[in-house]
C-alpha positions in Angstrom: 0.0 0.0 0.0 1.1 3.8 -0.6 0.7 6.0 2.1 1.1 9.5 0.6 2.8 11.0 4.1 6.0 8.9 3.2 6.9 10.3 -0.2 10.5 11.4 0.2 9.9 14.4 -1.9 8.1 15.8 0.8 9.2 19.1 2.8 7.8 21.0 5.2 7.9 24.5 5.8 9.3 23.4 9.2 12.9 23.6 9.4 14.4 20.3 10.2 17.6 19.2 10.7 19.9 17.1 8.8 20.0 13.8 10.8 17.0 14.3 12.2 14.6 11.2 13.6 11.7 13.3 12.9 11.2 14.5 9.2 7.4 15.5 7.6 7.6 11.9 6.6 7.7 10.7 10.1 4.4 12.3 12.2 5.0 10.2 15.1 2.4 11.0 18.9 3.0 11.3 21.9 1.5 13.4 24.8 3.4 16.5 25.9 3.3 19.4 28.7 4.5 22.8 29.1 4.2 25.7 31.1 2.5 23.5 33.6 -0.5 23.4 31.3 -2.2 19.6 31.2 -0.4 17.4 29.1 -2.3 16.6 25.5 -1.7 14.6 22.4 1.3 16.0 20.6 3.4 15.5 17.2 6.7 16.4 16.2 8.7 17.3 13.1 12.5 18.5 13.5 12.9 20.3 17.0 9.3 21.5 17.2 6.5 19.7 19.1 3.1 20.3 17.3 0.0 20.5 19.8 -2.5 19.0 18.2 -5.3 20.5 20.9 -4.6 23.7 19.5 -4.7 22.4 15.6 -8.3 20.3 16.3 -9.8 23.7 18.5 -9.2 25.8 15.0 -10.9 22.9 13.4 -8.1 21.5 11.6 -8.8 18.3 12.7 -12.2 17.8 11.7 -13.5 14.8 10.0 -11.4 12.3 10.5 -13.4 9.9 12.5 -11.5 11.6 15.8 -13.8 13.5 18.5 -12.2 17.2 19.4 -12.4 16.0 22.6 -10.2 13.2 22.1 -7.4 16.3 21.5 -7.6 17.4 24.5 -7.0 14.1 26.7 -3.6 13.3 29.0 -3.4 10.2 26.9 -3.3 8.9 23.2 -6.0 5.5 24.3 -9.2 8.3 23.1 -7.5 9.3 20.1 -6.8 6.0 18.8 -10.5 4.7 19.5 -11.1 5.2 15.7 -8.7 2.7 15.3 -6.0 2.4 11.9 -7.9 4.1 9.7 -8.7 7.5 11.7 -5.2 7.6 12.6 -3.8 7.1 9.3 -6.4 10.1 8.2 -4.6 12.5 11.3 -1.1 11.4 9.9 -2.2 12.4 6.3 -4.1 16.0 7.5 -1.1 16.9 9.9 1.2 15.8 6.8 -1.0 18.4 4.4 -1.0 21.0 7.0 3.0 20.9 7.6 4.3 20.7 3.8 6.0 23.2 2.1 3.4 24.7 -0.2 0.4 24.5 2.3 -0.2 28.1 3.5 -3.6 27.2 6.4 -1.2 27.2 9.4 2.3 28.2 7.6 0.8 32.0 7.1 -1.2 32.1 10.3 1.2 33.6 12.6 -0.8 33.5 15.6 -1.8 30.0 15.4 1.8 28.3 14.4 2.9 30.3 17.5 0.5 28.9 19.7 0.6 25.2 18.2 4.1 24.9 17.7 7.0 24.8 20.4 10.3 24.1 20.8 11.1 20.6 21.6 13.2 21.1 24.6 10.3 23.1 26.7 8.2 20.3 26.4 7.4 17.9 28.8 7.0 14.4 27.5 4.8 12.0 29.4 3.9 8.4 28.9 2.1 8.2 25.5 -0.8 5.5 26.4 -2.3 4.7 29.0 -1.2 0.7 29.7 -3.7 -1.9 30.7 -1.9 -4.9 29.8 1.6 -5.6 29.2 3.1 -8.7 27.2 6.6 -9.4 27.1 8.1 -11.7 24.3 11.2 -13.5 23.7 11.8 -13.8 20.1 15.5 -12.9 19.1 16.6 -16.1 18.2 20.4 -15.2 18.7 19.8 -13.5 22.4 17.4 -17.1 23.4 20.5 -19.0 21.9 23.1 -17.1 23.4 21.0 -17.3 27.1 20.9 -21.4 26.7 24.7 -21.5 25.9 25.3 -20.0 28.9 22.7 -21.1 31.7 22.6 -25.1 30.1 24.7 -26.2 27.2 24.9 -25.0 23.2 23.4 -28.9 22.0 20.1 -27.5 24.1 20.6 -23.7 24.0 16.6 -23.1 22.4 14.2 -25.1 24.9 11.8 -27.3 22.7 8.9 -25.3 22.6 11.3 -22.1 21.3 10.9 -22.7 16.9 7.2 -23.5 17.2 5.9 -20.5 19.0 6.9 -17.0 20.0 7.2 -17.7 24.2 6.1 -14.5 26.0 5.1 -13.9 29.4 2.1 -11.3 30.9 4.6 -8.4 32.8 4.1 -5.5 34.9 1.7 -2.4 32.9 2.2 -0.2 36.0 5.6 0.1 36.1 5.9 1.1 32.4 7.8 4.9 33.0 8.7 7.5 29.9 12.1 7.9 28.9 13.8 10.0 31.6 12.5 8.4 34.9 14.9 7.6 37.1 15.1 3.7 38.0 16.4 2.9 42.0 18.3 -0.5 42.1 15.8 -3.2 43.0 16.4 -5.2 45.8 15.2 -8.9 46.2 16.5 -12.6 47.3 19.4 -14.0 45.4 21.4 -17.4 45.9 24.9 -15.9 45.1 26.8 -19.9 47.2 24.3 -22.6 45.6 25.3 -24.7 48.9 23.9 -21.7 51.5 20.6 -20.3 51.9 19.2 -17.1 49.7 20.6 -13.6 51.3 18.4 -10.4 50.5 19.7 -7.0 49.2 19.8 -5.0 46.3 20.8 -6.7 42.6 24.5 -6.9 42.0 23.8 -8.3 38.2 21.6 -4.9 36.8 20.8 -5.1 33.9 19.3 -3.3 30.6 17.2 -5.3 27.8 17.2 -4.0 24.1 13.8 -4.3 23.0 10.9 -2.8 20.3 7.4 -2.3 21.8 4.1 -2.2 19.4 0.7 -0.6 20.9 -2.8 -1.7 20.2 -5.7 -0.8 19.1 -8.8 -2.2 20.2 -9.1 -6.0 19.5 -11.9 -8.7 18.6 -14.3 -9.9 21.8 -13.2 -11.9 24.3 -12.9 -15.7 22.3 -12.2 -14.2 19.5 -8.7 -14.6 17.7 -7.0 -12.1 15.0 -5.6 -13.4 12.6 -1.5 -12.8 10.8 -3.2 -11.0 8.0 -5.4 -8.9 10.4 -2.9 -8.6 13.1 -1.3 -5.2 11.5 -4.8 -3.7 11.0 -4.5 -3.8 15.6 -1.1 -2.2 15.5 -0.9 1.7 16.9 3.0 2.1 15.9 6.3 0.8 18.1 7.9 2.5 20.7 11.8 1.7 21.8 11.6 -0.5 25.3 14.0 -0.9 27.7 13.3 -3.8 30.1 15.4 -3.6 33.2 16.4 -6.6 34.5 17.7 -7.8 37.4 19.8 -11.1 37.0 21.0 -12.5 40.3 17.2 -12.2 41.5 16.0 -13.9 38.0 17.8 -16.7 38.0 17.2 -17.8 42.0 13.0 -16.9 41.2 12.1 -18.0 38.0 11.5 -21.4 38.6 8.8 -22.6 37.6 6.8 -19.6 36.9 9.3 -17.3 35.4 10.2 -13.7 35.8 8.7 -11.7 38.8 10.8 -9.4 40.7 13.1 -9.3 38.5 11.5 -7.7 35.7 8.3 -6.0 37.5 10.8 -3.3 39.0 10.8 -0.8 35.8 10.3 -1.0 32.3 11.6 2.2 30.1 10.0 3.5 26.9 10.7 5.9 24.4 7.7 9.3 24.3 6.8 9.0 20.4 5.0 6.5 18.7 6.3 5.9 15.4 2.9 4.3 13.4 3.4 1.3 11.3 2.8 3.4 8.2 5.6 5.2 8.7 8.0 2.4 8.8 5.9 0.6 6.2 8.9 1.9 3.4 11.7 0.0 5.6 10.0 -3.7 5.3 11.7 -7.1 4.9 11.0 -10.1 4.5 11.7 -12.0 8.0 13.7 -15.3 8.5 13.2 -18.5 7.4 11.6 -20.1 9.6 12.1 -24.0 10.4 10.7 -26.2 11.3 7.7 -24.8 9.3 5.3 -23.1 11.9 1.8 -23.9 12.8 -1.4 -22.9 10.0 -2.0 -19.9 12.2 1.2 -18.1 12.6 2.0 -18.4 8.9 2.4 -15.2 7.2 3.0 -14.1 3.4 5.1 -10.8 2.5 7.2 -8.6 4.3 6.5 -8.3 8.3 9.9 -7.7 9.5 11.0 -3.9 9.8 15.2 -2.6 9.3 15.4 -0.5 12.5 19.2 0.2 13.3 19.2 -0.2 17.4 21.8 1.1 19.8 22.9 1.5 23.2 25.1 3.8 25.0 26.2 3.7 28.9 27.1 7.6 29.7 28.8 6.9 34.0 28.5 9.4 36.3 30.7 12.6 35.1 32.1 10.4 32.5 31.5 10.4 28.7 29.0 8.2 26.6 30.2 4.7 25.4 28.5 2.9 22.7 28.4 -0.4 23.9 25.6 -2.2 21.1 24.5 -2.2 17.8 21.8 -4.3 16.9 18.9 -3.9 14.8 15.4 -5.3 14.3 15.7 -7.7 11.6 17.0 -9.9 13.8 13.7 -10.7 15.1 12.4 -14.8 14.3 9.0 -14.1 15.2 7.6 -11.5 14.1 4.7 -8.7 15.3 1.9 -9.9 13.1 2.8 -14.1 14.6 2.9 -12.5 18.1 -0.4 -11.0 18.1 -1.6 -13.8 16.6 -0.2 -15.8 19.2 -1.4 -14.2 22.0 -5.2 -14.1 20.6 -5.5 -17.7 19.5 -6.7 -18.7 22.9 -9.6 -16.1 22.6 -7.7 -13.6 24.7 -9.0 -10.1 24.3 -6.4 -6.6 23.9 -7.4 -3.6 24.6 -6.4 -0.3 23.1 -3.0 0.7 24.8 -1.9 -3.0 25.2 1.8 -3.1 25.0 3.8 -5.7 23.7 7.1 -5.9 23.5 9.8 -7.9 21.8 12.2 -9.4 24.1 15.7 -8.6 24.2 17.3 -8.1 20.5 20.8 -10.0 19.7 22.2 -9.8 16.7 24.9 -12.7 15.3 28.3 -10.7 16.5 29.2 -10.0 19.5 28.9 -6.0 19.8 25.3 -6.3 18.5 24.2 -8.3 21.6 21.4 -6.4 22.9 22.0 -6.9 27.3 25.3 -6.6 29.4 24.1 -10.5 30.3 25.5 -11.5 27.2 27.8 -8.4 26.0 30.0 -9.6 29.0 29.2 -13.3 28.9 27.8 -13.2 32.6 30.7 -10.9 33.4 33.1 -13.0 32.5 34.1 -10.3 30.0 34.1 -7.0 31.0 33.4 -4.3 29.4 35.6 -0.9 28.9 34.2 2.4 28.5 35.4 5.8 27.6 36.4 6.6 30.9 38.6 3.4 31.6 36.1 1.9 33.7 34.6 -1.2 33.7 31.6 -2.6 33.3 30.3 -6.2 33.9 26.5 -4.9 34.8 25.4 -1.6 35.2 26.1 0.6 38.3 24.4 3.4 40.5 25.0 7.1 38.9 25.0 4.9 34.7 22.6 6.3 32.6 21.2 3.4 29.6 20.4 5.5 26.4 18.9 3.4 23.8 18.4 5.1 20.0 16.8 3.4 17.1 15.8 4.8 13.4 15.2 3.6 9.6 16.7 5.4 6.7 16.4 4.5 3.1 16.3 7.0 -0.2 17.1 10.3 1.5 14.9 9.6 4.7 15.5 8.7 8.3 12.8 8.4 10.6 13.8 7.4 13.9 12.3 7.4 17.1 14.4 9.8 19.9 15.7 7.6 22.3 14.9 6.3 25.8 16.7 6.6 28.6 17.0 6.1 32.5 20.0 7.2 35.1 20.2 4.4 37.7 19.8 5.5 41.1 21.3 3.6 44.8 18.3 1.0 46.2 15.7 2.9 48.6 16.8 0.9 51.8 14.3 1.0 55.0 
């Protein structure tokens, strides 16, 4: 399908910069605050936040399928109640109303000064409100590399791993925008196998590289969607950082699986960057074998090229790239997940997160957690400051970046990131 928003001949008579993750062809939402006003629905293009209450009050935004009111809300759940096809109409007006030759809010000086702000006076806030959060494991290299190390490389991917994308129901309330601060969890670890469990805060901290998709409503409770529907029920993809906490992990998890560990904090990034607008950077995913199950069969192109990245930036110290990865190197992919997760009959619900587990590419410096970029610590890592790293420490900030780019365009998504702050001990 063409989506006229993404034609690279597009410009706006926005100024944006060169590099930036946020072009005309991008219109990603979020939900932004300033001046201590309530926060409401927002877009961006180069360093300027668009408020789109201020756009749908001059009637902008009209007949779309989207209530004003849904403009003026602290989250993007009401807006997105028309489901893919009112949102794809708001990408394509806001599109209109930002190109070059479009004069309606260009030439009105008092309303481009009133919608439009600069990007670093605005409050971003957490885009949707979360009912239900699923989190997958479906990097084939990161499951792999995980088995290697905690039972043996001739049993590395359990049995049940090619067959179905394994996911587990986590924790929507602690789901925080980029920018909150995370306090070391504390928790019950087995650090002598031979003595009994010792309580304290996690010595093995940990950061996940992960892609998140949002929903839109569902089917009914029993009712399944489908691989070929399962796109029509995507919002857009948010970048995800799943802290974990390892010591505490691997002493709970049996048999029911991450608890503690995981529930602590989960980061994500403030813009959602819609399907359509990553529709032009599309491949074709893996082969996968053994040949799945009828219902997570796909045809075309459902995997996405999203170059991934994290940095570590210490305490005083300077930022240190530390991963590379990118999103191809997902087995299973969105459209199988969703699938998967409604074949039982379960319902989602608008705002439903789920993310994709961590994401490991084949070489080591595109391994997507410190578990495995330092083999359990067995192999420290270096920064830019000569200290080490085997997990992450009190005073590290994680700064995860991701973007596409392809004839002449990058849209990217920002980044997400959280400082790590000493465990609240009472």
């Amino acid at each position: 399908m063409t989506f006229p928003a993404n034609d690279p001949a597009l410009r706006s008579w926005v100024p944006v910069p060169a590099g930036s993750d946020f072009p005309i062809q991008n219109i990603p939402f979020g939900i932004g605050s300033w001046n201590g006003e309530p926060p409401v629905p927002v877009t961006r293009i180069g360093d300027r936040v668009v408020d789109l209450s201020i756009l749908a009050e001059a009637g902008l935004l009209d007949g779309l399928g989207i209530d004003r009111e849904a403009f003026n809300a602290p989250h993007l759940n009401d807006l997105m109640r028309g489901g893919k096809s009112a949102v794809r109409a708001l990408r394509q007006r806001l599109s209109e109303l930002l190109q070059a030759d479009t004069p309606t809010l260009r030439d009105n000086n008092d309303l481009r000064e009133e919608a439009l702000l600069a990007a670093d006076q605005v409050v971003m806030h957490l885009p949707v409100t979360v009912g239900d959060y699923t989190d997958f494991y479906s990097s084939r290299q990161h499951a792999y590399n995980v088995g290697v190390m905690f039972r043996d490389p001739k049993n590395a991917l359990l049995p049940n791993w090619l067959p179905l994308p394994v996911g587990y129901h986590g924790r929507a309330s602690s789901i925080v925008p980029s920018g909150t601060p995370v306090h070391r969890p504390q928790g019950q670890t087995r650090p002598d196998p031979n003595a009994p469990p010792v309580f304290g805060p996690t010595k093995q901290l940990d950061f996940e590289l992960e892609v998140a998709f949002i929903t839109f409503d569902g089917k009914p409770l029993g009712q399944r969607i489908s691989t070929a529907e399962a796109e029509d029920h995507i919002f857009g993809l948010v970048l995800f950082n799943d802290w974990s906490a390892r010591d505490i992990q691997s002493w709970e998890y049996v048999p029911l699986g991450p608890f503690l560990a995981k529930n602590f904090a989960s980061s994500i990034s403030p813009w959602v960057v819609t399907l359509d607008a990553l529709d032009p950077f599309r491949i074709p995913g893996p082969v996968q074998d053994p040949e799945v199950l009828p219902y997570l069969r796909t045809t075309g192109a459902h995997g996405f090229d999203i170059a991934l990245e994290v940095a570590i930036l210490p305490e005083g110290g300077a930022e240190t790239t530390v991963c590379r990865s990118n999103f191809r190197h997902m087995y299973w992919s969105m459209a199988q997940q969703l699938a998967h997760h409604t074949v039982n009959g379960c319902n989602v619900r608008r705002g439903d997160m789920m993310a994709s587990g961590t994401i490991s590419g084949d070489t080591p410096d595109s391994y997507g957690s410190m578990l495995e970029l330092t083999w359990r610590g067995t192999k420290p890592l270096t920064l830019a400051d000569g200290t080490e790293r085997k997990f992450i420490h009190d005073g590290d900030t994680v700064i995860m970046r991701g973007h596409c780019e392809k004839n002449g365009v990058r849209i990217g998504f920002g980044e997400v990131s959280g400082r790590v702050l000493p465990a609240i001990r009472s």
